[in-house]
C-alpha positions as CSV (number, residue, x, y, z in Angstrom):
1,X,117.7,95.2,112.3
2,X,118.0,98.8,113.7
3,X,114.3,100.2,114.8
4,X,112.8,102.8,112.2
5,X,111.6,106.2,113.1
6,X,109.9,108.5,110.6
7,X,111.4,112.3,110.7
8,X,109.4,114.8,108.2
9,X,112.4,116.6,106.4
10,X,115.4,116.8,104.4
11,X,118.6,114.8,106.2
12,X,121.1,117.3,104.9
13,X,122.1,118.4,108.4
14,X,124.1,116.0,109.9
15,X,122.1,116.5,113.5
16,X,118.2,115.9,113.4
17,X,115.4,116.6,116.1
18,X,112.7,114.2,116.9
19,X,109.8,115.0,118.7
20,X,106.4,114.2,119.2
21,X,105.2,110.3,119.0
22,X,108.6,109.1,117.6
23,X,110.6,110.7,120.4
24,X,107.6,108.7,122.7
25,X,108.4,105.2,121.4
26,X,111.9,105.6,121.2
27,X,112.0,107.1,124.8
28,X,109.7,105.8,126.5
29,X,108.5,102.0,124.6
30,X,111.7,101.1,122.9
31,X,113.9,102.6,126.2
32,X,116.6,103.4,123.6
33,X,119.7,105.2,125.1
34,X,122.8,107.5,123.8
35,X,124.7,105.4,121.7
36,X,122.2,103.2,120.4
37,X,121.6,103.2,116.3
38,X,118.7,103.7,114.5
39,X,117.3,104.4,110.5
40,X,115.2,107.0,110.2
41,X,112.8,107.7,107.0
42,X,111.1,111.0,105.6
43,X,108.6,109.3,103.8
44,X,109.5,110.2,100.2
45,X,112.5,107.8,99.8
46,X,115.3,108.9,101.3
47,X,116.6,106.7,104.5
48,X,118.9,107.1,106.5
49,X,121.8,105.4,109.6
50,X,121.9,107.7,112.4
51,X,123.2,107.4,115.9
52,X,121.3,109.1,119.1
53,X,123.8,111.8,120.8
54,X,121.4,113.0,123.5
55,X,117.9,112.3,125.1
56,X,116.0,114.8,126.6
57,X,112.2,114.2,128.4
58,X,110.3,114.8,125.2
59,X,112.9,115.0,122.3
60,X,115.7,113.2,121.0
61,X,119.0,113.9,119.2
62,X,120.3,111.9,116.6
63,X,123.3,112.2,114.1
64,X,123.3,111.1,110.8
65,X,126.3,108.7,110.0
66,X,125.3,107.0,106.8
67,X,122.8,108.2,104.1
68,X,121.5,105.6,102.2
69,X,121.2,105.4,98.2
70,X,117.2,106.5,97.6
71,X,115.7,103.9,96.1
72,X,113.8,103.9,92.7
73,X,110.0,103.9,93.0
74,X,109.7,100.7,90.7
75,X,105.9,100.1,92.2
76,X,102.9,101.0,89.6
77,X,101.0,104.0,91.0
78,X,98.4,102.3,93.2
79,X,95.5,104.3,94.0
80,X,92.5,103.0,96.3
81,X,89.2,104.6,95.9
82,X,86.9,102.9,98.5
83,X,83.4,103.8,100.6
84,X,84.3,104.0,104.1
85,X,83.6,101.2,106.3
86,X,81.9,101.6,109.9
87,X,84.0,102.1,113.5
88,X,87.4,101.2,113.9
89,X,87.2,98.9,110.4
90,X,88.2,101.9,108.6
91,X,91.9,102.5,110.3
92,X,92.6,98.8,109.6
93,X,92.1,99.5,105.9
94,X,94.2,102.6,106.2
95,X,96.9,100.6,108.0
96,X,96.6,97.3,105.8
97,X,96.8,99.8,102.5
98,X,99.5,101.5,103.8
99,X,101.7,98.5,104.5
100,X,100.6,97.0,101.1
101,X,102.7,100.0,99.4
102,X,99.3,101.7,97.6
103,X,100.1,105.2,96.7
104,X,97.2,107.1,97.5
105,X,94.0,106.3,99.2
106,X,90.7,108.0,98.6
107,X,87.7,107.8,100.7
108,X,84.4,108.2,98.7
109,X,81.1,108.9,99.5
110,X,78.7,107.4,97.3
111,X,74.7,106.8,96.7
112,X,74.6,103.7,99.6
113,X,77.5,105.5,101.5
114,X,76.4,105.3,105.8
115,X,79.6,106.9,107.3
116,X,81.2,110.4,106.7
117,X,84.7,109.6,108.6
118,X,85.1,113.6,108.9
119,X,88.3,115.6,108.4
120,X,89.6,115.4,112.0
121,X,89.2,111.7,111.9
122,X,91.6,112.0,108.3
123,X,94.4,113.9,110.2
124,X,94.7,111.5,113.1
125,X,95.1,108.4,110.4
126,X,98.1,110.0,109.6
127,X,99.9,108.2,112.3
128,X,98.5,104.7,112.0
129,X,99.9,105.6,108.1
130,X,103.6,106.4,109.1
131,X,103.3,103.2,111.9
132,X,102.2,101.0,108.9
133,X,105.6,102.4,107.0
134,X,107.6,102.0,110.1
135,X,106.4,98.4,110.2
136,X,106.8,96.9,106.8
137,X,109.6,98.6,105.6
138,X,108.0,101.3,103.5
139,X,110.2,104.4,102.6
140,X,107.3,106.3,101.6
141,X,103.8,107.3,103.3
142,X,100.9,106.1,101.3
143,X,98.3,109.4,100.4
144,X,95.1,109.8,102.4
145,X,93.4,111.9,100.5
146,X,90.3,114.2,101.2
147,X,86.9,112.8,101.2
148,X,85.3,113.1,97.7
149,X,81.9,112.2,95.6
150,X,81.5,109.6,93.7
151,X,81.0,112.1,91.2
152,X,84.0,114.6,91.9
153,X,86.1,111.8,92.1
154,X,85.2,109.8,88.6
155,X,85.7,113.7,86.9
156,X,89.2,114.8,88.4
157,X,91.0,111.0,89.3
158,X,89.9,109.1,86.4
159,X,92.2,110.0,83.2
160,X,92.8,107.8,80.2
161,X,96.5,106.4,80.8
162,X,95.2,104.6,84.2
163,X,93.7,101.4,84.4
164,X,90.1,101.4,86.2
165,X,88.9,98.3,88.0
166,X,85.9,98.3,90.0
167,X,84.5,96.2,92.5
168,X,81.0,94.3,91.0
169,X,80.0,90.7,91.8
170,X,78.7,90.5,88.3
171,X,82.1,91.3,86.7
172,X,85.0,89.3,85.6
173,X,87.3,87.0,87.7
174,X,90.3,89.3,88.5
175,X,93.1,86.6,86.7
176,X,91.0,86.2,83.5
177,X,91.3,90.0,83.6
178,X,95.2,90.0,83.7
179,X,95.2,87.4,81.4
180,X,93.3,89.5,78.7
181,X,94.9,92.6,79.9
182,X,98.2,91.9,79.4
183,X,99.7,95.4,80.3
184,X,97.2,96.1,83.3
185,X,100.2,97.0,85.7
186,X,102.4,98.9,83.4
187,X,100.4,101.8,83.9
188,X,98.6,103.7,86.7
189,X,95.6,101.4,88.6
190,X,93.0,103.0,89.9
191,X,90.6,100.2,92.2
192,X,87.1,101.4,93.4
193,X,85.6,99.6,96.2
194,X,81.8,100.7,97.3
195,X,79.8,100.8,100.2
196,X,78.1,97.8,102.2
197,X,75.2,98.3,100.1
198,X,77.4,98.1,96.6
199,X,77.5,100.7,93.7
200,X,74.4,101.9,92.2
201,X,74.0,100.8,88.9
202,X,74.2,104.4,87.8
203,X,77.6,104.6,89.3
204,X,78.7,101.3,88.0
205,X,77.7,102.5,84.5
206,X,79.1,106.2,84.7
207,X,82.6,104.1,86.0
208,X,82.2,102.2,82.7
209,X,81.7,104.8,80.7
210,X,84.6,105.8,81.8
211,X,86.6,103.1,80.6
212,X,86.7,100.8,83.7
213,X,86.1,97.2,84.3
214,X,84.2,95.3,86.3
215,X,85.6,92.8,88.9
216,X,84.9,89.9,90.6
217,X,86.6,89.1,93.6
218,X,85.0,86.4,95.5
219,X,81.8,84.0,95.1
220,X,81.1,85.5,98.7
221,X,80.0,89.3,99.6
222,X,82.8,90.7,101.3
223,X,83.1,93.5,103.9
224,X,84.4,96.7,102.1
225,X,88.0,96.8,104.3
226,X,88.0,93.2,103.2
227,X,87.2,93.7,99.6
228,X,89.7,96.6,99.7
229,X,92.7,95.0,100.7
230,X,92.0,91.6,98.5
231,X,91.7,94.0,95.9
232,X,95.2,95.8,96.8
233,X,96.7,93.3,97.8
234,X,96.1,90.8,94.2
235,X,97.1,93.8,92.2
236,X,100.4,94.3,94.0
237,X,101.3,90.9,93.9
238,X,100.8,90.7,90.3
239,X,102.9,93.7,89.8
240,X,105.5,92.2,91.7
241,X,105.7,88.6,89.7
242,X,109.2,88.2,88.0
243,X,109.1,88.5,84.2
């Protein structure tokens, strides 16, 4: 299986550019030469054979040889709404997500929230996102969205045609839920994980009021990255049972 490099635009010319980290690994981890065949991916579908013509010290040339057909999005929207965990836990969440093929991934701060990851911390996730994609085969780059309230984010994310599921260790066993909610991933699903200390019970009502239901997901107390990606990760598989 050819390696797989991420390049950010359209592969309508024939010859591409890479640069920055991808032009690193190729160059200098994967010690790829002239000759030697690659994909590359932009992220929103579209992959692609290519071929590299020439190496410099810091970029590389590459020429298209095959496009390949774009395939259909056939995943539900996925979106991941979570409190952000301490230290380093909080790019293995990012990078689990990612690989897990959820759409779009916001960080919250809420009533019990202890870390403010920052919006420099945001951009450099970027990367560990398109690694993840590189990695599992992904053809597009999973959302990291900007840091929002509790409030702000229940207002502007939360709309009637999506399903809401949040986190509670009083709610319902997840596959009870899927058996009374026979349609739950026919539509948009929207999962809300909260901080070490949990949800208020003001912000667990204001999500129910909203529509959403309450979730249990194990008899223990999990970490929020591993409550996050139990959470993705059982919804996904669901979605991806044969009919």
């Amino acid at each position: 299986m050819p390696h797989r490099f991420f390049f950010p635009g359209s592969f309508e010319p024939d010859r591409l550019l890479l640069e920055g980290s991808e032009a690193h690994h190729l160059l200098h981890v994967l010690r790829m030469q002239a000759g030697d065949t690659l994909l590359v991916f932009n992220g929103t579908g579209a992959e692609a054979e290519a071929e590299i013509t020439k190496t410099g010290r810091k970029t590389v040339e590459i020429k298209i040889t095959e496009r390949l057909e774009v395939q259909a999005n056939t995943q539900v929207p996925l979106i991941l709404a979570t409190a952000v965990p301490k230290g380093d836990r909080f790019r293995w969440l990012v990078e689990k997500a990612a690989e897990l093929g959820v759409t779009r991934l916001v960080p919250l701060i809420t009533e019990r929230s202890s870390v403010d990851p920052g919006e420099n911390r945001l951009k450099k996730l970027q990367q560990t996102i398109v690694a993840a994609a590189k990695q599992s085969g992904q053809t597009r780059l999973m959302e990291l969205a900007p840091l929002q309230t509790w409030e702000d984010f229940l207002e502007e994310t939360c709309q009637p045609d999506c399903h809401l599921l949040i986190a509670d260790p009083n709610g319902s066993a997840l596959d009870l839920l899927c058996q009374t909610e026979t349609n739950l991933v026919m539509s948009p699903v929207i999962l809300m994980i909260g901080p070490e200390g949990g949800f208020s019970s003001e912000e667990l009502n204001s999500a129910i009021d909203k529509g959403a239901k309450s979730v249990k997901l194990s008899k223990g107390i999990l970490r929020i990255e591993t409550a996050a990606i139990v959470f993705a990760g059982l919804i996904r598989l669901t979605s991806n049972k044969p009919e």
